[in-house]
BALOBA-1460 file (C-alpha; in Angstrom, 3 decimals):
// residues 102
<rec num="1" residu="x" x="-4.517" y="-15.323" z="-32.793"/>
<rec num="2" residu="x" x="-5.771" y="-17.856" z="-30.159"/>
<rec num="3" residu="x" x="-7.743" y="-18.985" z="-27.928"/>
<rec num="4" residu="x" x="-8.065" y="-20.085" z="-24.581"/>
<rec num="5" residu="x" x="-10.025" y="-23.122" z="-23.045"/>
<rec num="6" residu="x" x="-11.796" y="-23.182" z="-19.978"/>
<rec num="7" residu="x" x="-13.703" y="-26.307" z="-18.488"/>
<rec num="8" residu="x" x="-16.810" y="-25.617" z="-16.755"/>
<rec num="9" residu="x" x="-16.845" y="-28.637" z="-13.535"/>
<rec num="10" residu="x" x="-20.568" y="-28.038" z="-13.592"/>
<rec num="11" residu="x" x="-21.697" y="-28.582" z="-17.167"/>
<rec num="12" residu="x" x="-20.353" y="-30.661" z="-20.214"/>
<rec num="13" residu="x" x="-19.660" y="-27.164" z="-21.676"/>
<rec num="14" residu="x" x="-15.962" y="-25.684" z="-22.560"/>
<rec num="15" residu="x" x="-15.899" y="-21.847" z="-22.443"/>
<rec num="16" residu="x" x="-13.553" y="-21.033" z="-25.437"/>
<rec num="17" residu="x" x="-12.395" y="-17.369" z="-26.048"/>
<rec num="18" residu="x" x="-11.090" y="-16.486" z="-29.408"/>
<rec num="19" residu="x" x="-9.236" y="-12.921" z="-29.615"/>
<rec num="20" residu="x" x="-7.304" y="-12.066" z="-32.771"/>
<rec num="21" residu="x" x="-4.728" y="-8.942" z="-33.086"/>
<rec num="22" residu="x" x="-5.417" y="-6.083" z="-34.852"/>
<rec num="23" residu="x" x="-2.306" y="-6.687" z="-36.873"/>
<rec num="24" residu="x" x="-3.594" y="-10.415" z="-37.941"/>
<rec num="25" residu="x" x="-7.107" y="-8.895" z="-38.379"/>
<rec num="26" residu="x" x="-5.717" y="-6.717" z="-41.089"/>
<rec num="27" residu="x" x="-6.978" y="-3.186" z="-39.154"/>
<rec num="28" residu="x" x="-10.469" y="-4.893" z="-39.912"/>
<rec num="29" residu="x" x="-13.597" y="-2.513" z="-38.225"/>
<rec num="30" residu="x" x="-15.531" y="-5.444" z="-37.803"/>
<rec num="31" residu="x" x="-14.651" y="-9.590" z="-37.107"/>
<rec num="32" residu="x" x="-17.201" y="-12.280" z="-36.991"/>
<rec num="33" residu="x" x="-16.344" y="-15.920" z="-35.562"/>
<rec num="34" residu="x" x="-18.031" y="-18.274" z="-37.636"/>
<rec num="35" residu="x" x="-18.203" y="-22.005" z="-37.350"/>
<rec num="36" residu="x" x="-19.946" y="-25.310" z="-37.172"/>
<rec num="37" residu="x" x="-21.548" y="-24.073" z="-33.884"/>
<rec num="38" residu="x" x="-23.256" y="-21.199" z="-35.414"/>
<rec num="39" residu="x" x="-23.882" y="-22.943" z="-39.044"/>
<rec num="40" residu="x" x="-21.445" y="-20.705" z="-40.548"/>
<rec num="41" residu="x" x="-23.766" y="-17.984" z="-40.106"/>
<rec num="42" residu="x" x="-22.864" y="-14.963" z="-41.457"/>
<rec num="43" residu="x" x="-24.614" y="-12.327" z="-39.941"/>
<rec num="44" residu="x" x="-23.838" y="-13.868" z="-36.374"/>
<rec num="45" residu="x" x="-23.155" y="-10.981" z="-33.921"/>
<rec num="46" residu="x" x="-19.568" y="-9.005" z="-33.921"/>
<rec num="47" residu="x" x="-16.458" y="-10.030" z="-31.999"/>
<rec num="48" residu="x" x="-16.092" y="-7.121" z="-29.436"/>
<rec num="49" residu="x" x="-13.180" y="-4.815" z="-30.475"/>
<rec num="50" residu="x" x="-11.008" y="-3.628" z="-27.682"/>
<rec num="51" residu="x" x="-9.087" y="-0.572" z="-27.144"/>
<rec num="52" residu="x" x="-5.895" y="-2.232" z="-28.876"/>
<rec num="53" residu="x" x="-7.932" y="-2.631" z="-32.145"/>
<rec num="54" residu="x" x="-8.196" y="-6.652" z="-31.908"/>
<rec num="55" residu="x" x="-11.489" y="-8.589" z="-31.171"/>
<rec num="56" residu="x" x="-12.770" y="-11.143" z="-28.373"/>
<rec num="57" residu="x" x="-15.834" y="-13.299" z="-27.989"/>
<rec num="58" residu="x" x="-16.672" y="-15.791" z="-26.159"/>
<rec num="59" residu="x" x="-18.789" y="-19.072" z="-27.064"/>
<rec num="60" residu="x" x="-19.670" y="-21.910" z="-24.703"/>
<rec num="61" residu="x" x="-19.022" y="-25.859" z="-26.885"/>
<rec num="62" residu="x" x="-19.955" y="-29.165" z="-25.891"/>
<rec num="63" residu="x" x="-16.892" y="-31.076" z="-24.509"/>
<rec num="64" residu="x" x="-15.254" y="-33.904" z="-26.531"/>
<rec num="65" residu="x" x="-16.442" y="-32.511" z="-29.848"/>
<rec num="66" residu="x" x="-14.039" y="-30.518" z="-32.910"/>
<rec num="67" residu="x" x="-15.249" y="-27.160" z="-34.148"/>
<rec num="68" residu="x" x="-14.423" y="-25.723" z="-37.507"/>
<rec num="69" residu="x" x="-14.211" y="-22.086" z="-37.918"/>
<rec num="70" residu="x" x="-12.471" y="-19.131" z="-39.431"/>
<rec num="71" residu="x" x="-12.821" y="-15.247" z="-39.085"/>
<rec num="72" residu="x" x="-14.958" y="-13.047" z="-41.441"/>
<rec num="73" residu="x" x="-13.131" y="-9.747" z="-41.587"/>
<rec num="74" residu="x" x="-15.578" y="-6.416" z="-42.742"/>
<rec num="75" residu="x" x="-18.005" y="-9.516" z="-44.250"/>
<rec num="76" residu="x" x="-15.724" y="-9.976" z="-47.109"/>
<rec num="77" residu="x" x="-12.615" y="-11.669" z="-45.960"/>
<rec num="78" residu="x" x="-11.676" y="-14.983" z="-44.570"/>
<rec num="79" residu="x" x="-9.230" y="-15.650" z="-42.062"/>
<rec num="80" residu="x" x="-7.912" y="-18.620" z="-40.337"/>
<rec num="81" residu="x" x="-7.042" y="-18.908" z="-36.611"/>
<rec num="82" residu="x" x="-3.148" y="-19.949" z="-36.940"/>
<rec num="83" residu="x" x="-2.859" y="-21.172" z="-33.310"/>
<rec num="84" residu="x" x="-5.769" y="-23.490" z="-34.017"/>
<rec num="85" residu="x" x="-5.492" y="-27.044" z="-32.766"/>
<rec num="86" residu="x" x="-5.582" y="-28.470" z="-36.216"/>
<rec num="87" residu="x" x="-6.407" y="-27.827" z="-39.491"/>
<rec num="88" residu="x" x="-9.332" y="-29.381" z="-42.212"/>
<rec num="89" residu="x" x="-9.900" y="-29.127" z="-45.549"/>
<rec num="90" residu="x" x="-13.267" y="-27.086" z="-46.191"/>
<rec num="91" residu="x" x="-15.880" y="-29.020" z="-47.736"/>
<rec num="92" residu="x" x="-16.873" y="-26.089" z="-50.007"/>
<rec num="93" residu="x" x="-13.758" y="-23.984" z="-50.812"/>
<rec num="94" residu="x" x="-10.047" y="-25.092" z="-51.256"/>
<rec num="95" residu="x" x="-9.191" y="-23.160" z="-48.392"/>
<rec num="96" residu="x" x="-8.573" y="-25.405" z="-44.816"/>
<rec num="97" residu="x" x="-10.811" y="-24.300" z="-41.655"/>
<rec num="98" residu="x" x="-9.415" y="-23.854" z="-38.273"/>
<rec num="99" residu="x" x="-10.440" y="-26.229" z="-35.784"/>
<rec num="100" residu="x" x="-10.568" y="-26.038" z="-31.668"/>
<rec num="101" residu="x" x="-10.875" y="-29.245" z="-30.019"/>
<rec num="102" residu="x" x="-12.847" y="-29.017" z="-26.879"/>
């Protein structure tokens, strides 16, 4: 897993790209990334899966802000991003969330 950071000169905007393996995706049919900058919404659209079997997407944050996040695998599963910046306790489980510092 990871993502890459790139800074937009025009806007106060970070494009950040998650993509995470098939392998650490568990041979999941379907990935969400959800976060603080969707509201942890659920039903938020797909990661794309490539031809490799892992998924991309890629989300547009304000600079100079942390995210939390994690990966919903086939709706059911949780999974943290393990080349996150940092790591935080969640505020509603006693699992940690990944966080991307942008």
């Amino acid at each position: 897993m990871a993502f890459k950071k790139q800074y937009l000169k025009s806007k106060a905007v970070c494009k950040v790209t998650f993509k995470i393996t098939k392998d650490e995706a568990h041979e999941a049919e379907s990935v969400r990334l959800v976060g603080d900058f969707n509201n942890w919404d659920t039903t938020s659209a797909p990661m794309k899966k490539l031809k490799d079997g892992s998924f991309t997407t890629t989300v547009e944050l304000n600079k100079d802000a942390k995210y939390q996040f994690r990966y919903l695998l086939n709706d059911q599963e949780w999974e943290n991003d393990w080349a996150a910046d940092e790591y935080l306790p969640s505020p509603i489980s006693f699992a940690e969330n990944s966080v991307v510092n942008v």
